[in-house]
N, C-alpha and C positions, 0 to 999 in steps of 0.2 A: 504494500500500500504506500503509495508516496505522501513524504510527509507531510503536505499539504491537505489530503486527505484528514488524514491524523490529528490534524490540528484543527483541523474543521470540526470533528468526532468530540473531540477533548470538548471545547468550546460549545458544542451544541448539548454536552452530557451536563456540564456546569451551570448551563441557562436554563436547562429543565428542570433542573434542582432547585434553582432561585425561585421561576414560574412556583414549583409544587408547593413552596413554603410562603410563598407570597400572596396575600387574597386582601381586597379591599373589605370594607364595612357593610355588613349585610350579604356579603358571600362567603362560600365556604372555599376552604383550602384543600386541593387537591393529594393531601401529603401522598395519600395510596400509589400515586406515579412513584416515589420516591424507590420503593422495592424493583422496578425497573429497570431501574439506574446501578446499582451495586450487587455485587456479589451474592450468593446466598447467606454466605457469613462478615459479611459488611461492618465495618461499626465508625459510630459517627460521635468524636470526643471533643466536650465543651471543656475547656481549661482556663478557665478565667475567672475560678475562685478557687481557695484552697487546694481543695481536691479536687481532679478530673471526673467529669460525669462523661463514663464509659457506657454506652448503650448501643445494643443492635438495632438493627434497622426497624424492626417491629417494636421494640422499646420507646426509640426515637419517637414513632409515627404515634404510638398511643400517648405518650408526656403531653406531645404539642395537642394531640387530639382534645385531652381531658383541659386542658388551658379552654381551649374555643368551645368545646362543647358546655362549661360551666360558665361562659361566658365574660370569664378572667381577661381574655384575648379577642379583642373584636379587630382588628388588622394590622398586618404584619406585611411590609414590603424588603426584599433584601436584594441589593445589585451587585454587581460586581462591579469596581471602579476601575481596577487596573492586574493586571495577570501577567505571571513569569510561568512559562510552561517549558518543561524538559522532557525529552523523550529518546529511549535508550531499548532499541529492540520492541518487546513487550510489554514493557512498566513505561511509565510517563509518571512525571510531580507537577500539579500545577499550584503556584504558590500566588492566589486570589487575596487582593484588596479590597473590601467589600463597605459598604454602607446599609444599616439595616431605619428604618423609623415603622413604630406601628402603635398605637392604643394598647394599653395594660390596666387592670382596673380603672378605667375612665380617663388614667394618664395618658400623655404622649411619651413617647419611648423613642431612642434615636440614640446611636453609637455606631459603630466601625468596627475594623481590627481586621486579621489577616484570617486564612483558610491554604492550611495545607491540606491537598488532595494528591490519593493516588490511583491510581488507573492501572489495569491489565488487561493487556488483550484477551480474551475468549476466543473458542470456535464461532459466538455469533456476535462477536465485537468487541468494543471497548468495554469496560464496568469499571464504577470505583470501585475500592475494595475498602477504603478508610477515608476518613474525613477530621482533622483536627482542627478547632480555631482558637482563637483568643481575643477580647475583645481590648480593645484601649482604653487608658482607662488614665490617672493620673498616675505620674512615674513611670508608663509604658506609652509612647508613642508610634505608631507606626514610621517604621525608618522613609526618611525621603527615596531611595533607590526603590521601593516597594508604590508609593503614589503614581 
């Protein structure tokens, strides 16, 4: 596959992610696409409190589910602002700078931070296989070379 190709794949796998967790007010979030996208043994790690929250894929999807479905979470948008992607054979890193803003109990919500992602090829294509972020926060700014 030329890496054109590949990087096409990379990029459209990262945009459906965002799509899946992204939903305006008064619509629902499509997380369920998210199992699509990742491995059968996937996992998707938030590290921007103490402890790392290690969760699978199915883990992931019911957290954010039970947020929206109690109503805690009424919208949630997350971009991606800027992206370094590597690709070696079968495996690929793409290291995403993201902007997230949504409603949390009645609040407005809005922060940043980075996303390392990694990818492997399969017989029917690319999948993540992991997902780590961290958000910014004071004393952790996203480095300039990443903007």
């Amino acid at each position: 596959m030329p890496p054109t190709d590949t990087s096409a794949e990379l990029k459209a796998l990262t945009d459906e992610f965002f799509r899946a967790v992204s939903f305006e007010s008064g619509q629902r979030p499509a997380y369920a696409r998210i199992r699509d996208l990742f491995i059968d043994d996937g996992k998707l790690i938030r590290n921007s409190a103490e402890l790392p929250e290690i969760s699978s894929v199915d883990d992931f999807i019911a957290s954010r589910q039970r947020m929206v479905d109690s109503g805690a979470l009424t919208s949630f948008e997350e971009v991606e602002t800027a992206e370094t992607t590597e690709v070696f054979g079968n495996i690929a890193h793409r290291f995403s700078t993201y902007e997230k803003r949504g409603t949390m109990h009645g609040e407005a919500i809005e922060g940043g931070g980075l996303i390392s992602t990694q990818f492997i090829r399969t017989p029917s294509g690319w999948k993540l296989s992991s997902m780590a972020w961290d958000d910014e926060r004071p004393g952790l700014a996203i480095p300039d070379r990443y903007r």
